[in-house]
C-alpha positions in Angstrom: 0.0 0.0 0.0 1.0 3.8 -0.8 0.9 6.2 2.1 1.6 10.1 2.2 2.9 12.3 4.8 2.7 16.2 4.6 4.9 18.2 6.4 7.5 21.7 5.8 10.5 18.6 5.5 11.0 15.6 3.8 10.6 12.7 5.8 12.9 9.9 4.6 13.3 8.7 7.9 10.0 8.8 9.9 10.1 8.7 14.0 7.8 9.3 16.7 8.3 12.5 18.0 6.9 14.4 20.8 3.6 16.2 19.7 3.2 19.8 21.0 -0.7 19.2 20.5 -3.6 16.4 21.1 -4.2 14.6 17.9 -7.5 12.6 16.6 -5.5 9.2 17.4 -3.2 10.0 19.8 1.0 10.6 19.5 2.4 9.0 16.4 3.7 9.6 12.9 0.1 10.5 11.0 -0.1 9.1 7.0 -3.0 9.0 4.4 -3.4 6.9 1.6 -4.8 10.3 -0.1 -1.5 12.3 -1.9 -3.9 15.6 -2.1 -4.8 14.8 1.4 -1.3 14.8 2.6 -0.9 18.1 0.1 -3.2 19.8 1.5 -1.8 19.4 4.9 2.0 19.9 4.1 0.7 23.0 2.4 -0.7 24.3 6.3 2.3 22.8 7.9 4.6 24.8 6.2 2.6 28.2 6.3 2.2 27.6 10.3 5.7 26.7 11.0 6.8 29.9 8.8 10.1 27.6 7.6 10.6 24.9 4.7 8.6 24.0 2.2 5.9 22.0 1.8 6.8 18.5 1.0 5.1 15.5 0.8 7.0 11.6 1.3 5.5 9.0 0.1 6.1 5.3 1.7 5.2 2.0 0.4 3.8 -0.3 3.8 2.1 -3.9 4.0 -1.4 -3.7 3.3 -3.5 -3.6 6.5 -4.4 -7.4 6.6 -0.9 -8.3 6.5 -0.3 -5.6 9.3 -3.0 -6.6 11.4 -1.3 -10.2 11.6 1.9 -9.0 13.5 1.0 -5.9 15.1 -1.7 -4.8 17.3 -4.2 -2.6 14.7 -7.2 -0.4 15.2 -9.6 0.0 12.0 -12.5 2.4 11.7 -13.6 1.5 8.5 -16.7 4.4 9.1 -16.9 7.2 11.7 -19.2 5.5 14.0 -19.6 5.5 17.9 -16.2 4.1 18.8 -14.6 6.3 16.7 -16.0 9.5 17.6 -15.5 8.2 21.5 -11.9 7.6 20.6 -11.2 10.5 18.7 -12.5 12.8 21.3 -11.1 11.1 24.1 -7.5 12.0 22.1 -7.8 15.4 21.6 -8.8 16.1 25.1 -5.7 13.9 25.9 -7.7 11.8 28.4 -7.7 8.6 26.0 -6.5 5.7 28.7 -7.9 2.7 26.6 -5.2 0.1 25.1 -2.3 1.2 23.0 -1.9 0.4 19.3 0.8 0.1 17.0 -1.4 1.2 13.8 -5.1 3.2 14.1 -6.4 3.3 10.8 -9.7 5.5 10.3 -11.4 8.5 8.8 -10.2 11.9 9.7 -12.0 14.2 11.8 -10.5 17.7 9.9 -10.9 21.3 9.5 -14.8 20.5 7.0 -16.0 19.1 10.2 -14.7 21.0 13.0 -18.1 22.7 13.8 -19.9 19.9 14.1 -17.6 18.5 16.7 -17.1 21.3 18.5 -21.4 21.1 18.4 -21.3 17.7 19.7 -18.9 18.9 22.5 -20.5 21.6 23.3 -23.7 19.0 23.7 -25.9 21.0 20.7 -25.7 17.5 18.7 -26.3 13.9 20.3 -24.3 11.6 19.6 -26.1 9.7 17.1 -26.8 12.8 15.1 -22.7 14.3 15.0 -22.5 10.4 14.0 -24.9 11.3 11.3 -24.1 13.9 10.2 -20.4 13.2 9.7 -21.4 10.5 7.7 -22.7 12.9 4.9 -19.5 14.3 4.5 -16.1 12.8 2.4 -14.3 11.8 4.6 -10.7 11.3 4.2 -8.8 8.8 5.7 -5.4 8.4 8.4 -3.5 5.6 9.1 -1.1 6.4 12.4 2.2 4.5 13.4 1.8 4.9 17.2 5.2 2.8 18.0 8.7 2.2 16.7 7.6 -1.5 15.9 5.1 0.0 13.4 6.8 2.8 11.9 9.6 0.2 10.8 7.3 -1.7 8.1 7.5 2.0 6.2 9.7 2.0 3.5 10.5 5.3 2.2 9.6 5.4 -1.9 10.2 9.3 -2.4 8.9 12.8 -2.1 6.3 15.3 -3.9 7.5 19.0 -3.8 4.4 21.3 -3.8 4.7 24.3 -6.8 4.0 27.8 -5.2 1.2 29.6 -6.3 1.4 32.3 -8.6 -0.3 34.5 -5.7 3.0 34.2 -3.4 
């Protein structure tokens, strides 16, 4: 399987480092399988760091069955119950549940940010933030949470975003 990361650097080497801010599934080094996913992101990484460029490095990994065989795996194939538990539970950094090596799952990003912040806020139930999200496109992440995990990336090479015309 293909996987993307975006960032301001390339990432030839990837490693867990320590995160300055609660993240939908927890510390880890964050992938898509979506490259304009992952170009969208280095694109905002780079303008809020204010240094580098926004690159993107793309990894070839075991497909998920073959992962889930050696390593301990977490798949959310929809955002359901679980996941919106989960990914809450992370970004309020009070997630105290089993650790993972892989969490594979939709992302909860910037398009829905006001619904969750709804649901927090307890203007949504559950079932209808659940809903709700559902509508949306959704893309998806796929996080290496240990040093085990982030070993079965293989580094493939590296997409260099063009500067707008506006800059």
């Amino acid at each position: 399987m293909i996987l993307y990361h975006g960032s301001n650097v390339v990432v030839n080497k990837p490693r867990l480092v320590l995160q300055s801010r609660t993240l939908d599934f927890g510390p880890g080094f964050y992938t898509t399988t979506n490259k304009e996913q992952a170009l969208s992101f280095a694109g905002k990484v780079s303008a809020r760091r204010g240094n580098g460029a926004p690159f993107v490095s793309i990894y070839e990994a075991p497909d998920i069955e073959h992962l889930e065989e050696c390593l301990r795996v977490l798949k959310f194939p929809t955002p359901n119950g679980e996941w919106l538990d989960f990914v809450f539970e992370n970004r309020r950094g009070s997630y105290a549940g089993p650790s993972y090596d892989i969490i594979f799952g939709p992302v909860a990003n910037d398009t829905i940010y006001r619904t969750f912040v709804a649901y927090e806020d307890g203007i949504l139930s559950r079932d209808e933030t659940i809903s709700r999200l559902k509508v949306k496109q959704l893309y998806d992440q796929m996080v290496f949470s240990t040093d085990t995990a982030i070993r079965t990336l293989r580094f493939i090479g590296t997409l260099e975003m063009e500067a707008s015309e506006d800059e």
